[in-house]
C-alpha angles and dihedrals in degrees: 000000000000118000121237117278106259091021114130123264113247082026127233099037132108105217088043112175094223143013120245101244085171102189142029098257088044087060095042080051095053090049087048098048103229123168096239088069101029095049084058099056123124099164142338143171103325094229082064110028123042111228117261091238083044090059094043090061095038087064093044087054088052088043092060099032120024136012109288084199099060098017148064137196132215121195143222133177088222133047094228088061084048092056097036082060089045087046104051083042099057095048089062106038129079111284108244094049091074085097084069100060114069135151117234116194133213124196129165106281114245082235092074116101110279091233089064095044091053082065113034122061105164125151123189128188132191140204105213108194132147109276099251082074093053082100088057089046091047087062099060089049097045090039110043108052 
């Protein structure tokens, strides 16, 4: 029996290696994008499809810094990867919407218990834009490695 189009490969886990395109048109619809395929999808190659928790957090970020409604966020674990991403946007957007691309940071508070500190040391950084831009923003993920 085929699995479903978009379900993960090996199915029923979270962190899957590939995504089930089970026939020939499904694939052709992937690399199409239409909405019939892309509607379906759980999971995929990470230079292509952003992880279902990554996008989670990727909405609280722009929750908490940004309009969820007009913009969209990308994120790094480094701030040279961040501005790598600005910086590639910027060059190929209209000039006076830089302004409208900028990097936020998180890093564990100095308030969080020291114990914790000691063993975290996460950093995440995000490239807020409007979301027209999001296309420009996919290529730096996909691209860079």
């Amino acid at each position: 029996m085929l699995q479903a189009i978009g379900g993960t490969v090996p199915p029923n886990t979270d962190h899957a290696i590939s995504v089930s395109l089970p026939t020939w048109k499904s694939n052709i619809g992937y690399e199409e994008g239409q909405d019939w395929v892309m509607s379906r999808m759980q999971c995929g190659y990470p230079r292509f499809f952003v992880h279902p928790l990554i996008q989670s957090l990727a909405q609280e970020v722009l929750r908490r810094c940004g309009n969820a409604e007009l913009e969209a966020t990308t994120l790094f674990p480094s701030s040279r990867t961040a501005e790598i991403c600005r910086t590639f946007m910027i060059a190929r957007i209209p000039v006076g919407e830089s302004s409208k691309i900028r990097i936020v940071r998180f890093i564990p508070s100095p308030k969080a218990d020291s114990d914790i500190r000691s063993h975290v040391n996460s950093k995440l950084f995000g490239v807020i834009y409007p979301k027209e831009y999001a296309p420009i923003a996919k290529q730096v993920w996909q691209h860079t490695g």
